[in-house]
N, C-alpha and C positions, 0 to 999 in steps of 0.2 A: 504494500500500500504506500505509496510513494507519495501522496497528496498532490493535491490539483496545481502546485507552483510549480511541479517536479519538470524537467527538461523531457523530452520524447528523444529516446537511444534507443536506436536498433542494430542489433548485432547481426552479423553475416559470416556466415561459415561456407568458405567455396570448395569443394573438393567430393568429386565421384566417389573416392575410398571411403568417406565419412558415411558413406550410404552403404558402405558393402560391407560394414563390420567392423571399422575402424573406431577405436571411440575418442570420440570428442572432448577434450577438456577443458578448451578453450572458450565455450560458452560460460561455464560456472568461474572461472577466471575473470574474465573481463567484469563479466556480474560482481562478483564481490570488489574488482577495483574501483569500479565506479560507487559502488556505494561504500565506501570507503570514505570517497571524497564526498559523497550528500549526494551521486547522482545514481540514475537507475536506469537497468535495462527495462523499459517497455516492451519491447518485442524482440524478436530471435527467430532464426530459421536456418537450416541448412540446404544449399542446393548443388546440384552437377555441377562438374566443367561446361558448359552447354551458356556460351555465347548470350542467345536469344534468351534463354528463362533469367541469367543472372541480370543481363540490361531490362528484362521486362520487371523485374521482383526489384530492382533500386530504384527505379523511375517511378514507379507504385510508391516508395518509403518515403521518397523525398517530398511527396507531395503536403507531410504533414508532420515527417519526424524532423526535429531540431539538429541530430548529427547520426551520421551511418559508421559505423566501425566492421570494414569490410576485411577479414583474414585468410590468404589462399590465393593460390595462382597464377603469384609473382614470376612464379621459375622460368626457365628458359627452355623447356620443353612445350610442345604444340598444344598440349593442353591447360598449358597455362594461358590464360583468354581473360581473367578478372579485369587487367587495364583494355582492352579494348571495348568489356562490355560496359566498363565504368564510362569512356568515352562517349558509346552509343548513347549513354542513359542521359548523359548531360547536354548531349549535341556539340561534342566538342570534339578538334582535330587533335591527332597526337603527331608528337616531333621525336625524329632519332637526334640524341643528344651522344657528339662524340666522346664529349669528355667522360660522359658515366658510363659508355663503355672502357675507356680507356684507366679509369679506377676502377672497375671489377677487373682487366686484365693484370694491374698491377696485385691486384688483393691474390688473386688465383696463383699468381706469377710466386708470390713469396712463401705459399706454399707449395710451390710444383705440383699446382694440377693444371693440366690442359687445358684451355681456353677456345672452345669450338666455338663456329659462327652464331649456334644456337642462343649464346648467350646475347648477343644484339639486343635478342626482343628484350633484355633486362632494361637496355638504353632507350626505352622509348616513352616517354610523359606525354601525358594529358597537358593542354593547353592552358594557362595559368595554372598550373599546379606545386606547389611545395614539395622539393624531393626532400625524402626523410634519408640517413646515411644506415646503411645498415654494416655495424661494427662486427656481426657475428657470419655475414652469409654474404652473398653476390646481389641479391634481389634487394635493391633499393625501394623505402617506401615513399608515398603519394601524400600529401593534405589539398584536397579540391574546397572550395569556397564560393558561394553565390547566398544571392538573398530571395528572399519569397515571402511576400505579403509583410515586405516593409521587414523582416527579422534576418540576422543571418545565418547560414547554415553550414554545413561540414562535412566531410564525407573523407575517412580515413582511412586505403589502402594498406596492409601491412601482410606481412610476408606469412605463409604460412607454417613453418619451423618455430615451436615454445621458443628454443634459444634464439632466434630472430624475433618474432612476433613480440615475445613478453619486454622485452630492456627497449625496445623500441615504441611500444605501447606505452610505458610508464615515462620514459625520457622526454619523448616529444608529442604523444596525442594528449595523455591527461593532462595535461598541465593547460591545452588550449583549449579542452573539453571546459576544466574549470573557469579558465578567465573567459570563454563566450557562454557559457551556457550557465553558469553557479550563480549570475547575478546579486554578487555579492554577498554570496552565503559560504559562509565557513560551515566544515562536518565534522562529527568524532563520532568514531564507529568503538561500540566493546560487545564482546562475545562470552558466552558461560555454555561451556561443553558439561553435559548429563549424559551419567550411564545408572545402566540399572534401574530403566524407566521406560515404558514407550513413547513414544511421539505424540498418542493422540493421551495419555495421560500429563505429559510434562503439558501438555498445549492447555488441558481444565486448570492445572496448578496456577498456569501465568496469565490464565484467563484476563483477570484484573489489569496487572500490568501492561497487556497487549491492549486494553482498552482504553488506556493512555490515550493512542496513537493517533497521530494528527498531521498535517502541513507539514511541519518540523520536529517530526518527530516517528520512527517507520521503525517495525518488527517483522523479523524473518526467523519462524524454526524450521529447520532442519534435519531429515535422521539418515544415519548412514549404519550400518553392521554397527551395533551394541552399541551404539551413541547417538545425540540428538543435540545440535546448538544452538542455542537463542541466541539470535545478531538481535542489537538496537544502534538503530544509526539517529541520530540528533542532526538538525543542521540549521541555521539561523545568521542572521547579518552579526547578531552579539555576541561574543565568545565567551562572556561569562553566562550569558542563559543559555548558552547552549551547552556548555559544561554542566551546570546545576540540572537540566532536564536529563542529562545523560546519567548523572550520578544517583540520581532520586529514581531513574527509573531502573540502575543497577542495583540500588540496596532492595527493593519491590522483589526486583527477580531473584535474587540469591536468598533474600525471608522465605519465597513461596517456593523453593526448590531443596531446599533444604541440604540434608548428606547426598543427595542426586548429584550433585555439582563438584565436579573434582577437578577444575579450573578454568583459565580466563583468557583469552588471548591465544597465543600460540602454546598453551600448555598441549600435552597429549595426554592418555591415561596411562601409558607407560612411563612418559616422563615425572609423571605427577607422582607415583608408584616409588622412582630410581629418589626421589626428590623427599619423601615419607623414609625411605629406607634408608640414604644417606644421611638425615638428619637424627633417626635413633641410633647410628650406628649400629646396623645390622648387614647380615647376607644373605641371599637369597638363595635358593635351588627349587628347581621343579619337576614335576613329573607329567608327562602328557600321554594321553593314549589318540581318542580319535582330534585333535589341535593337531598331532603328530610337528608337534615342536616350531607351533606356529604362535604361542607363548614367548618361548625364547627368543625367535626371531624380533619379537615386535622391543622387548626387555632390552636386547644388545642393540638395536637402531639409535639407542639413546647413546649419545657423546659421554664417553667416563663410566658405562655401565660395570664397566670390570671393577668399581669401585666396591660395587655389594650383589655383583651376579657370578655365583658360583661354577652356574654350571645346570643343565638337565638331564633327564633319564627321558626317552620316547619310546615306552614299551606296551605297543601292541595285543601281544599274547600276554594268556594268563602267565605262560612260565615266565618270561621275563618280566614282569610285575612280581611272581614270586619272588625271582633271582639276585634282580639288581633293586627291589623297593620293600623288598622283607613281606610284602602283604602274604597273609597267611592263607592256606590252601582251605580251611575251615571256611574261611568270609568269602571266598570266592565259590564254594561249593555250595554256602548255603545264603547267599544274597546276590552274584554273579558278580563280574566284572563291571557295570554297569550297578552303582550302588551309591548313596552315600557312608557305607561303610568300607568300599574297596577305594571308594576317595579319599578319605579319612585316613587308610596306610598306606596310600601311595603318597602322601603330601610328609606324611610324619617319616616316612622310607626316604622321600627327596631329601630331607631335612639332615639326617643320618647321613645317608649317600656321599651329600656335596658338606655334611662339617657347615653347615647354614646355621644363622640365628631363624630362619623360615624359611616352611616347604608350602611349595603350592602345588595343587594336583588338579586335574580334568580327567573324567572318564564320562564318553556319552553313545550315540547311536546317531553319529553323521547323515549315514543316507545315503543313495534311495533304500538300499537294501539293510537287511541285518535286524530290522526291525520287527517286534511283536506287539501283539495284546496287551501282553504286561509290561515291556517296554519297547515304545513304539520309537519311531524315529525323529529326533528331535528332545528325546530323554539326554539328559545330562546333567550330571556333580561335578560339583566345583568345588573342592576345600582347600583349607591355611588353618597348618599347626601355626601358633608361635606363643612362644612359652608353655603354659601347661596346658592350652586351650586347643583342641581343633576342632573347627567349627566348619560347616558343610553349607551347600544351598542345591537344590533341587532345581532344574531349569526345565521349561518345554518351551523348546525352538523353532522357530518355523523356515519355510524357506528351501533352498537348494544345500547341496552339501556344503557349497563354499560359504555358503550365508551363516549354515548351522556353525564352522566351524571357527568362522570370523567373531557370530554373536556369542559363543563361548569364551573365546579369547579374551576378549572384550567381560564378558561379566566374572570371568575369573580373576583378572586384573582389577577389575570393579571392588569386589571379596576384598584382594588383600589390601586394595589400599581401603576398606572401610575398618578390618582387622591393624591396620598400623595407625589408625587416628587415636587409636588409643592407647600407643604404646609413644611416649614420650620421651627424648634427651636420651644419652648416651649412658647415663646410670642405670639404665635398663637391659645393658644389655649382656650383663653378667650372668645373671637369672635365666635367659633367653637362651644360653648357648647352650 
């Protein structure tokens, strides 16, 4: 909800791949850039390499959106066609510019790669157009410019490549997106990532808060694999009311969200976890069955993990859960594999294993197959010893197996850090080992 002062941006995604299975990142990118700074995507679409549809779909946009931000089909292959359909669309002539081929020859040149004639089509611009430099690639970006019904407007080429697209997007479009379209309005964007909630429960909790929202003042949740974020973006000509509405309406959302909330910003829930751990002075080990060490993975992505991560055990079979996690062949014969009591000794077994002040363990029924009556697919335990305590949680998960085994990951990591908010300071950690 972007409120009625909000600028009209529409995003454009060019490329036939994007349509055969390629996935797209670059829509939810730009989206969160721009409202970063107070603006917002309105509209969005992906279309072919195809000439005619891209000139007919921008000449449609321009009739009423404030700026187009066009990504794809810079390159120097044949089917790169985006600057000629950009032309069509505007009714403008394009010129071959010797010089910007003669800087991609040199760029190409210093790395030693061949410089075929293909590249030309790089050098050739829209008629009043602003070349953007592209530091990362060959494919030079566009800013076109004209007015309609008295306003002015924008239309910004860029290259198709994250490592081209994105440092050229932030350098040189936002910054003019702000100064013609922000009309004087400054933004502060803050976020609070929830796990151990779903999406349409965290959305009744913030009910209120999200009721707030106004002109200046905009809410976005979010849910991905075991997590859900509340964006709130503020934006205003005042930079002190527009702070005080940001803050008033973060302390709202962290009241109504309660222990759901396991940080803010760029926090993750692994780092949040590494962050819990490093400050009681503790270590970690784990034990995984069906995550099959998709825990771990997520625990070592953090910078300095080796600080308090042991180490794991991924054991499949009963016998290696007997072997390497001590679980006793009793609990497994008479509660299965699948238990919160065969997660109970496999987290207390990781614990042991890896010499950890805490073990975490995961045992479930991923999917499609494997599954029963008594436990169907989408069953999963999650526990954490630490100290004298292990404590378990019961999961049913829904979803594909990557989904199941994402959402476990995710609420196991959940578990421990709600098991470490109560373990404080480095005095603690004598007891613990």
């Amino acid at each position: 909800m972007a409120g009625p002062q909000a600028a009209q941006i529409a995003l454009v995604c060019v490329g036939t791949e994007l349509l055969r299975g390629q996935v797209n990142t670059h829509q939810s990118w730009l989206s969160r850039k721009l409202q970063n700074a107070g603006l917002f995507a309105g509209r969005e679409c992906t279309l072919p390499d195809d000439r005619r549809l891209i000139a007919s779909q921008l000449r449609a946009w321009m009739k009423d959106c404030d700026a187009l931000v066009v990504c794809g089909g810079l390159g120097p292959t044949f089917d790169d066609i985006t600057r000629e359909a950009a032309a069509d669309a505007l009714g403008r002539r394009m010129r071959y510019r010797q010089d910007l081929f003669d800087g991609i020859r040199r760029k190409l040149g210093r790395l030693r790669m061949p410089v075929p004639e293909e590249n030309k089509r790089q050098a050739w611009v829209i008629d009043g157009a602003e070349v953007l430099e592209n530091h990362a690639g060959s494919a030079p970006g566009q800013i076109l410019r004209w007015r309609r019904r008295g306003r002015p407007r924008l239309m910004a080429l860029l290259p198709g490549p994250y490592a081209e697209m994105a440092p050229m997007f932030e350098r040189d479009v936002l910054p003019r997106l702000v100064a013609s379209l922000g009309r004087g309005r400054r933004a502060a964007h803050w976020v609070v990532h929830l796990s151990g909630i779903a999406e349409s429960a965290a959305d009744e909790r913030l009910a209120k808060v999200t009721a707030m929202a106004g002109p200046d003042l905009d809410f976005t949740i979010l849910s991905s694999a075991g997590q859900v974020d509340y964006h709130v973006t503020a934006a205003g000509r005042d930079p002190r009311r527009v702070a005080a509405r940001l803050s008033l309406a973060r302390s709202r959302a962290l009241q109504a969200v309660g222990d759901f909330a396991f940080g803010e910003g760029e926090e993750t829930l692994e780092s949040a976890c590494g962050r819990a751990l490093r400050a009681a002075g503790l270590t970690l080990a784990v034990a995984e069955s069906c995550t099959g060490g998709l825990v771990g993975q997520k625990l070592t992505a953090v910078p300095g993990s080796s600080d308090y991560f042991q180490g794991g055990v991924i054991a499949y079979s009963n016998a290696l859960k007997r072997r390497l996690l001590g679980v006793r062949a009793a609990t497994l014969v008479r509660h299965g594999a699948v238990s919160a009591e065969t997660a109970q000794e496999m987290a207390r077994g990781a614990r042991k294993a890896g010499r950890a002040s805490v073990g975490l363990a995961v045992t479930g029924v991923a999917g499609p197959g494997g599954g029963s009556a008594q436990k169907p697919v989408g069953l999963v335990y999650v526990a954490v010893s630490v100290g004298a305590k292990t404590v378990s949680r019961e999961l049913r998960l829904g979803g594909s197996r990557e989904l199941v085994r994402a959402r476990a990951a995710a609420r196991a990591l959940h578990l421990l850090l709600l098991a470490l908010r109560g373990v404080k300071g480095r005095a603690n950690r004598r007891h613990l080992l």
